[in-house]
BASE-709425 format. One record per atom (N, C-alpha, C): x, y, z. Coordinates in steps of 0.2 Angstrom, whole numbers, plus 5000, padded with zeros to 4 digits. Each point is the difference from the previous one (the first is absolute). Example, Ala and Ser with C-alpha at 12.3 -4.5 7.8 and 13.67 -1.06 7.14 Angstrom:
# BASE-709425
506649725039499650065000500450065000499850054996500450065001499650055003
This chain:
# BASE-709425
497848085012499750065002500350064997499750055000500350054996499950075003500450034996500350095003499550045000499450065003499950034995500450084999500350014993500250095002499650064999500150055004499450054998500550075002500350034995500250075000500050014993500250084999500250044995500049974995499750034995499849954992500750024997500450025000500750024997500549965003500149985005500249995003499949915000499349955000499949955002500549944995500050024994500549944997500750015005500350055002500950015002499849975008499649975004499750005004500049935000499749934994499949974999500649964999500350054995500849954999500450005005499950055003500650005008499649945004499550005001499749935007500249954996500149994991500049944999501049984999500350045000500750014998500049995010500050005002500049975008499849945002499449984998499749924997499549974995500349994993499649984996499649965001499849965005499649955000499150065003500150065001499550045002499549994996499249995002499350014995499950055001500150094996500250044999499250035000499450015002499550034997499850084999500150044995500050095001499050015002500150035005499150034999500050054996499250004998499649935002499949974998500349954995500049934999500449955004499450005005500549955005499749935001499649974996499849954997499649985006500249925003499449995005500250005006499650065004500350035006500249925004499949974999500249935004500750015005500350024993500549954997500750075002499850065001500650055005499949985006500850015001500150005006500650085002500050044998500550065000499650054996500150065001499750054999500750065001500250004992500650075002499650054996500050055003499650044999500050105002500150044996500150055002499350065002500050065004499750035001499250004998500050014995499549994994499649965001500149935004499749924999499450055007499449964998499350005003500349955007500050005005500149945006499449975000499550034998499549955003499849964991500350004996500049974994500549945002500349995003500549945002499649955004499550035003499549945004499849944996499950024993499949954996500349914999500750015005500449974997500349955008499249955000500149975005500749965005500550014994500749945003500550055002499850064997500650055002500350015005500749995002500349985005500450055000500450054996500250065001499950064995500150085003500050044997500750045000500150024993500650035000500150084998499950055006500150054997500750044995499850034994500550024997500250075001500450005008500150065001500050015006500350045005500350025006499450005003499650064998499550025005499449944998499550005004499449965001499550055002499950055000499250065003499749974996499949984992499649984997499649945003500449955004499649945003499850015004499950065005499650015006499550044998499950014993499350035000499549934997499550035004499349954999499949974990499749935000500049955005500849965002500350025000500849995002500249914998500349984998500549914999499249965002500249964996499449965003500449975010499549975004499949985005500549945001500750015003500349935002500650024994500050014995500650014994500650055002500449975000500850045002500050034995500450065000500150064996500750015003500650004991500750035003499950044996500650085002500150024994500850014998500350034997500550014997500650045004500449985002500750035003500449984996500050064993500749974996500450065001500649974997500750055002499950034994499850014993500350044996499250055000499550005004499550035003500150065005500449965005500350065004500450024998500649994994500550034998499550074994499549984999499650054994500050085007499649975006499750045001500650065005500749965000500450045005500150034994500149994994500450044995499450084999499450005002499650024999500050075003500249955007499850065005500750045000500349964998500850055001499950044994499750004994500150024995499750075004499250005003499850065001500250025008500349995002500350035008500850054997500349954995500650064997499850054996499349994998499950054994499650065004499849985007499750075004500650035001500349925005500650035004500450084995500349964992500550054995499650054996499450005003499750074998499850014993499849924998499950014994499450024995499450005006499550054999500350084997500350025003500250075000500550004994500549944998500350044997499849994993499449954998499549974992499750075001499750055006499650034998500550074997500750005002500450044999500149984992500149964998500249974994499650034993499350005003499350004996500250085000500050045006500450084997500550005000500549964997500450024997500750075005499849985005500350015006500749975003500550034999500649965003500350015006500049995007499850035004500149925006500650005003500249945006499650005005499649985004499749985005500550015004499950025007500649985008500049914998500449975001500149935002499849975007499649944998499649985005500549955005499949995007500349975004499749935003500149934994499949955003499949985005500550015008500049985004499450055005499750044997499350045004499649984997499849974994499249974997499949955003499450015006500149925002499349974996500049935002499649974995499649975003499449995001499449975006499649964994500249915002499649964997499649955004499150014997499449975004500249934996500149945004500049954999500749965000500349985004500449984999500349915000499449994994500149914997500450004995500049914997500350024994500150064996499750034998499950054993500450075005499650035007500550045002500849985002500049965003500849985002500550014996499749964995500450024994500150074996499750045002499950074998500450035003499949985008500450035004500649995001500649944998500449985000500450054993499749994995500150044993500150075003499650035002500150075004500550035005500149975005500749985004500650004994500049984998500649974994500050084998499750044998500150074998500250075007500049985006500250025003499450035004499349994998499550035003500049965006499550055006500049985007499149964997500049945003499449994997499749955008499250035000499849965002499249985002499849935002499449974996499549995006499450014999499649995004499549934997499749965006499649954998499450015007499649925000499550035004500249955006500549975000500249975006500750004999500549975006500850015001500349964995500450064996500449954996500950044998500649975003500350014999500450004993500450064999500549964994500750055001500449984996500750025000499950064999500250075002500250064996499650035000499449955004499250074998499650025005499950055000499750015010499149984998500049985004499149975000499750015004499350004997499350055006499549934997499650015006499549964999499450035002499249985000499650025003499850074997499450045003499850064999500450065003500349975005500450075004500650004994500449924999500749994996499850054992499549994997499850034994500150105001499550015006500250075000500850035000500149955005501050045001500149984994500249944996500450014993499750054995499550014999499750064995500250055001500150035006500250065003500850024999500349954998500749964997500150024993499349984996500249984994500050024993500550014996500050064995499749964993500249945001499549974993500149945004499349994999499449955003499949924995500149974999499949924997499549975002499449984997499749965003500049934997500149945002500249954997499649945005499350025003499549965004499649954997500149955001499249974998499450035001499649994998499350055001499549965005499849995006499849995005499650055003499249995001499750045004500350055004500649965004500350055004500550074996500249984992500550044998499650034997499250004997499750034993500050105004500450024995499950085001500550025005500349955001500650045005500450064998500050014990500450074998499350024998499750065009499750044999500050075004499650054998500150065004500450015006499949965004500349995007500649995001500249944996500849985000500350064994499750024996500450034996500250075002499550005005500250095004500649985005500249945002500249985005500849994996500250014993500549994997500650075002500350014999500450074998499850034995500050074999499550054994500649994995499949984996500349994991500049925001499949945004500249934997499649984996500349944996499949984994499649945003499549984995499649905003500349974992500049945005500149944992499649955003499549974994499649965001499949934994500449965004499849944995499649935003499750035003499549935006499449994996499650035002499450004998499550085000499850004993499450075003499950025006499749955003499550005006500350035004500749995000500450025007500050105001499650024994500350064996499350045001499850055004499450054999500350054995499849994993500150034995499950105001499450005002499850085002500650045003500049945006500450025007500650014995500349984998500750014996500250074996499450004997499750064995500250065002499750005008499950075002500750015005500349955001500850015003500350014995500050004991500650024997499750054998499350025000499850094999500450065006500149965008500050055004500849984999500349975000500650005001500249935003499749995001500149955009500449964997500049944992500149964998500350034993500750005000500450024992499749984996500149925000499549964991500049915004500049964997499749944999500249984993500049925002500249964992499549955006499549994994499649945004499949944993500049945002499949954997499549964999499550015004499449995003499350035002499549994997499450055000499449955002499550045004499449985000499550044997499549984993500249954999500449984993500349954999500449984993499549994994500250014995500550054997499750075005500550035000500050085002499550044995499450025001499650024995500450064999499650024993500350064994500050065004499550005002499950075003500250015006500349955004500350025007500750054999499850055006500750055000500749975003500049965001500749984998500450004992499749984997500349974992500250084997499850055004500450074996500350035006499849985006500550045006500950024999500150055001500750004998500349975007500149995004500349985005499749915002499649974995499849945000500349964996500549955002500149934993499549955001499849994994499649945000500349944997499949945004500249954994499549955000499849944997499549964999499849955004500449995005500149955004500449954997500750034999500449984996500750005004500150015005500450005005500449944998500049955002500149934999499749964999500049974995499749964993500049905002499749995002500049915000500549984994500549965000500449994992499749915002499649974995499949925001500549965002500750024996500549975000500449985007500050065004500250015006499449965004499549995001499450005004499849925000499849994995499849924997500249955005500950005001500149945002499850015009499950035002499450035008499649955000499550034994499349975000500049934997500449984997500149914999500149975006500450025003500250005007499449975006499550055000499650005003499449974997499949984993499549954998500249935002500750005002500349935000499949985008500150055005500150015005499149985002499650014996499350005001499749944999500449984996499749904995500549985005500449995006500449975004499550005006499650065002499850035005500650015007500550044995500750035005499750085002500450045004499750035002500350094992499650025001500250044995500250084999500550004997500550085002499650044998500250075003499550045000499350025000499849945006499350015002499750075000499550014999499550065002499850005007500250035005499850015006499450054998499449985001499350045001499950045006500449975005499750075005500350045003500749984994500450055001499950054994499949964993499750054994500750004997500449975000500449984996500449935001
């Protein structure tokens, strides 16, 4: 029985060698040369792959997403009917994205908007210094990918605290849940994190409404998903003031077209969806894991909960 892979053409050899350096006895197929549909039983696969193009492949017995979030497999025709779907909880995945978000929370935090745009006029001129233990920090999602953000942030002395959609505690972080939990922290929150899966429930949650609900000059970071993000809505809170700037990682839809007003905004970072990068080497031995786990019929790690949407 055989593998099939299907991501990023740059990427599919380094992708290859890592599942085989994990178990060389792997029948390795890259799409789409995936020979006779018969004969896969796996389906590692990133964003890009057709779900309903998998139907093909009558023995398939799991799907392997490559990568945290899953929105992609709740849109229509979604997994085939019965096939388990995991996706990836790697540690050097969360370790990209904490590095990420702290790079842009100190860079609002130390003013480093104000002091490049000093630099460009040639301006020498100190800022008042900013006071860590008043910036507080309001992070939407508090799973893997947030906790760890949140933890990282704590270690700097910031008061930090996370909201989700139901009760979840953690060490050093004050938590809000629910539609009422969301208002009170906003109302808190001087730079805003959103680190959610994308779920009907969370699509558009950074809009008009919550971002009026911010304190007038806070900053958003966004490295979830587009969806989560009413692009206009953003637009017109760093025109009036409502919202300093933004470093977003994520757009609807990708690529971020040419002519959208973020790519010259001055108080906009854009990055490619580049926040944190799958490395094969870290991630591979997962997904061996879970082919082995699937030809055993053991139960397998990081399942996909569907109605929960992640």
């Amino acid at each position: 029985m055989a593998v099939l892979l299907s991501t990023k053409a740059h990427t599919m050899q380094d992708w290859r060698a890592a599942l085989l350096a994990c178990d060389p006895t792997l029948d390795i197929r890259l799409f789409p040369e995936a020979g006779n549909p018969d004969e896969i039983e796996a389906a590692v696969c990133w964003t890009q792959h057709d779900m309903g193009e998998l139907r093909r492949y009558p023995n398939l017995r799991l799907i392997v997403s490559m990568g945290a979030g899953v929105d992609h497999l709740l849109r229509p025709p979604g997994p085939p009917p019965g096939v388990p779907v995991a996706r990836l909880v790697d540690t050097r995945l969360t370790t990209g994205m904490t590095e990420w978000v702290v790079l842009n929370v100190l860079r609002f935090h130390r003013q480093d908007l104000e002091y490049r745009a000093q630099q460009a006029a040639r301006i020498w001129d100190e800022l008042p210094a900013p006071e860590t233990s008043a910036r507080r920090i309001g992070i939407l999602g508090l799973g893997e990918l947030g906790g760890a953000s949140a933890r990282a942030l704590l270690g700097f002395g910031f008061p930090v605290m996370g909201w989700s959609r139901r009760p979840k505690a953690m060490e050093g972080v004050r938590a809000f849940h629910g539609e009422d939990g969301l208002r009170e922290m906003l109302r808190q929150t001087d730079i805003l994190i959103c680190l959610l899966p994308l779920t009907p429930e969370t699509r558009g949650i950074i809009r008009a409404e919550t971002l009026a609900l911010l304190p007038r000059g806070a900053f958003v970071v966004n490295a979830a998903r587009g969806g989560h993000l009413v692009a206009e809505d953003l637009l017109a809170a760093l025109e009036s003031g409502q919202v300093a700037a933004a470093a977003l990682d994520v757009f609807e839809p990708e690529p971020l077209p040419a002519e959208h007003p973020f790519w010259g905004h001055p108080k906009v970072l854009v990055w490619p969806h580049a926040a944190s990068i799958t490395i094969p080497s870290s991630a591979a031995p997962q997904v061996v894991e879970n082919i082995h786990r699937a030809r055993a019929g053991r139960p397998l790690i990081n399942l996909v909960d569907f109605s929960a949407g992640y």
